[in-house]
N, C-alpha and C positions, 0 to 999 in steps of 0.2 A: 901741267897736264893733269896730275890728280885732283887739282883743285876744279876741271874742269868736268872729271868723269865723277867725281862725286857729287856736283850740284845736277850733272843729268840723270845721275841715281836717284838722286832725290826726286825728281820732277818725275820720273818713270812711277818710282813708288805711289806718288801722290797722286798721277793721274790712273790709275790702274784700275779705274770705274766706267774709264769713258767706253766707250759702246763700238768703236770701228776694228779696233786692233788691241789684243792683248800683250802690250810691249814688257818683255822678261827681261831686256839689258840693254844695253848703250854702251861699248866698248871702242877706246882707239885702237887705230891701226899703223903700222908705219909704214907707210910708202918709201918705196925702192927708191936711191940715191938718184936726182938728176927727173924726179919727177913728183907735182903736184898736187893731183886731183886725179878722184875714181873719174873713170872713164866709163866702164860699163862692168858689169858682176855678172859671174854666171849664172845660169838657172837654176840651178841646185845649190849655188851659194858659197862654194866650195874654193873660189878666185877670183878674184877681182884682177881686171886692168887698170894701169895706174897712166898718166900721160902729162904734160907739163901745162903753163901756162897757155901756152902756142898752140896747144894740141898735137906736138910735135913726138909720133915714137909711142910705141905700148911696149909695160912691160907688165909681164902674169906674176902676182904675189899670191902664193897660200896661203890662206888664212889660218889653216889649221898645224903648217910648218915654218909661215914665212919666208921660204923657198920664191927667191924671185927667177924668171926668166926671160930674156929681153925678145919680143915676138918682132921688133918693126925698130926702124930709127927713122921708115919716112915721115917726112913733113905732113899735117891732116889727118892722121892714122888715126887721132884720138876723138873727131870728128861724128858722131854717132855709127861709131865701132858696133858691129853687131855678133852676138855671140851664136850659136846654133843651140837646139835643144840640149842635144845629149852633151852641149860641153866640148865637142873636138874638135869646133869649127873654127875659127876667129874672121869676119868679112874685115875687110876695112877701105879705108880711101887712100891714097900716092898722091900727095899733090906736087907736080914739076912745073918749072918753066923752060918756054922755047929760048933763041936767040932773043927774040923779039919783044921778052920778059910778057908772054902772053901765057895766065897759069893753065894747064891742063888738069883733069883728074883721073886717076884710073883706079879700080878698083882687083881687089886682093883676096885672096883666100891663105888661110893659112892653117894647117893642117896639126894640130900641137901633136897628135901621135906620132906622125912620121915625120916630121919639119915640114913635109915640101908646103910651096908656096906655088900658086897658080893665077895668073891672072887672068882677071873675069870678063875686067872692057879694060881697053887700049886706052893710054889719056884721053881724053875728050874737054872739049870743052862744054859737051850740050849734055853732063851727065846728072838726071833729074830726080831720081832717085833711087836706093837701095833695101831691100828686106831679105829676111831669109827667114823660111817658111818649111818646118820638118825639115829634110835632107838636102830642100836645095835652095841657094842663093838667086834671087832675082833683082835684076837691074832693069831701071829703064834711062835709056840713052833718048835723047829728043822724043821721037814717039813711038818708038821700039823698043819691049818690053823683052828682055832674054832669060832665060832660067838653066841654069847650071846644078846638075848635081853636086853637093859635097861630101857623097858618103858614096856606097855602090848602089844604092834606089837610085832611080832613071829617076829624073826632074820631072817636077812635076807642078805648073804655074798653078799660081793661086792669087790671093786679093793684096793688091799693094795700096800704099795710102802714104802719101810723101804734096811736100807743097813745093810747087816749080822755082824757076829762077824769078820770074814776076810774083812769087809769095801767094800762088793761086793753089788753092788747096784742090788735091786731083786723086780721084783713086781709077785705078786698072781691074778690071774685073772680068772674066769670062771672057779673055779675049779682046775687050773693049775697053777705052779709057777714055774719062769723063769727067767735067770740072764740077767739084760740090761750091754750090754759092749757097750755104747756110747763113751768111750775115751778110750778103751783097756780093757786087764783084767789084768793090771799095775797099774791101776789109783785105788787111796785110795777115794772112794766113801764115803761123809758123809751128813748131813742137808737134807736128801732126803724128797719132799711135794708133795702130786699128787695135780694137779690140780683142783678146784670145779667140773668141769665139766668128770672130771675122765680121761681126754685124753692124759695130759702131764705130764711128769717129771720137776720137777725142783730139784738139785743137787749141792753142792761142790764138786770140785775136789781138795784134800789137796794137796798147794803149785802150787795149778795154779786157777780157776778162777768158779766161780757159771755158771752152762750152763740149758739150754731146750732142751728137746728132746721129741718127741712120744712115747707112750710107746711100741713101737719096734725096739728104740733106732734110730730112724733116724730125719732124721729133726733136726740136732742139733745145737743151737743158743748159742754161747758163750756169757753171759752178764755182764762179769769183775771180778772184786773182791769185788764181794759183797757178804760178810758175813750172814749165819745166816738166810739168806731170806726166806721168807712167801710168800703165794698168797695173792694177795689183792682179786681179780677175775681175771678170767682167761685170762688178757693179760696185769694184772699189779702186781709187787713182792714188797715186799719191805726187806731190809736189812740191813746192815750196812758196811762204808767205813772204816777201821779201821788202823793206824800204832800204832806199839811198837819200842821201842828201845833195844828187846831182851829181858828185864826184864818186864816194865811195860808198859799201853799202854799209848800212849803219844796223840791220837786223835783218834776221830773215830765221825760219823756222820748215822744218819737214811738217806736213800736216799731209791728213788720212782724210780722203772721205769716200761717204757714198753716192750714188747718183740720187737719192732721194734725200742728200742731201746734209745727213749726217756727218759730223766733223770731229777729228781727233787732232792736237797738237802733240807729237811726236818729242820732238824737243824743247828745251827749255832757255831761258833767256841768257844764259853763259857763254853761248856760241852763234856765230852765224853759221848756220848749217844751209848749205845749197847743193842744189843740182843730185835730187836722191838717183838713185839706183838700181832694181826691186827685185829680188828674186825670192825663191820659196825660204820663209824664215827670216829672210832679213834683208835688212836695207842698207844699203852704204849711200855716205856723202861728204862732202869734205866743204873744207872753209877757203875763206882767201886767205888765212895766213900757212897755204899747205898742212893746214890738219886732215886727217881721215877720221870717220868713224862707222861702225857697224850697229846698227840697231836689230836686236835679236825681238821676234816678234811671234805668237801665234793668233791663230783666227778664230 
């Protein structure tokens, strides 16, 4: 492990010129017994959820006490877990099976001030996507879009952007929901993020390349193969550069950019770093051999 935080020391130092991101540290973490990989980081940076291979089960680590807490042991939980602004929300996924071994999913809230947990949709099997937006969570079930308060502000819908069971990238707007075909209605849409400012898409396209678009699918800015990628804010993503050799991955790296195009490598060649994180100040990501790390960053 020191031999690992000291070569990204190093590589932090030496790249300290590049233009996206002012990265000040690179520190591990240790994830809570019985789990893997970050799963998602708060906004403020202040916790991370940690979840297993399976995605089975969140649990909240402090970063600044190491104080863990177990929030879930369902099955999917760890699934694009979504945290709320202010930090006291946790959404997530339940995934059960019937008699019939037919899987349902249903969706959770979880409350870390007060414990309680409330459920948002009933298992479903037609459940298409989830966000949460200010103080309230929205889902959409087949083509019924619902928004739940999670604080005491009355709900209030807003813009969703999630890609279907057929991989068709779709956003909910105003009431309305509508397919974006920015690269065809061929292309296998996945990692769908709308923007902070609610304007843009960001998207994979499986077996070609992460792009931006407007949400009326124009303006479309191809930004490579970067994996996995997040807003930083709305004109910087971060993701990850990744090869395999078929079986397992053989490299892979957190990389910065911007939609015009500018690029940062985050990390250095000591680790395989995947699947970041992003919140104000820092980045979390972890490897396959269950490491964590935080990347401490400013702008």
């Amino acid at each position: 492990m020191k031999k690992v935080t000291l070569a990204l020391a190093l590589f932090v130092s030496f790249g300290a010129a590049a233009q996206v991101l002012n990265v000040t540290g690179i520190e591990p973490i240790t994830l809570p017994e019985g789990t893997t990989k970050v799963a998602a980081i708060s906004p403020a940076g202040d916790y991370v959820l940690a979840t297993d291979d399976g995605n089975r089960g969140l649990t909240k680590l402090e970063l600044a006490t190491n104080a863990t807490q177990v929030v879930t042991t369902a099955e999917n939980a760890g699934y694009n877990v979504t945290v709320s602004p202010d930090g006291n929300s946790i959404v997530y996924r339940e995934a059960t099976w019937n008699k019939n071994h037919l899987r349902k999913v249903a969706v959770k809230s979880h409350n870390l001030a007060t414990g309680a947990i409330e459920q948002l949709v009933k298992p479903t099997r037609e459940l298409q996507g989830v966000a949460v937006a200010g103080s309230t969570a929205m889902t959409m079930t087949g083509k019924k879009m619902n928004a739940k308060a999670l604080g005491k502000d009355k709900a209030v819908k807003g813009t969703m952007l999630y890609t279907t069971q057929n991989y068709r990238l779709t956003v909910s707007e105003n009431g309305k929901t509508r397919e974006l075909l920015p690269l065809g209605a061929d292309a296998r849409y996945i990692w769908p993020q709308l923007s902070p400012d609610g304007t843009k898409a960001l998207f994979f396209v499986s077996g070609d390349a992460a792009y931006v678009c407007d949400l009326n699918g124009t303006n479309v800015k191809r930004l490579g193969a970067l994996r996995a990628a997040k807003w930083l804010d709305d004109n910087t993503v971060v993701g990850m550069v990744n090869t395999d050799d078929g079986y397992v991955y053989t490299s892979s790296s957190i990389v910065a950019m911007t939609l015009d195009g500018q690029t940062q490598t985050l990390t250095g060649e000591d680790v395989i770093a995947m699947y970041p994180q992003v919140a104000t100040g820092k980045i979390a990501f972890s490897t396959p051999s269950g490491e964590a790390y935080i990347i401490n960053y400013t702008k």
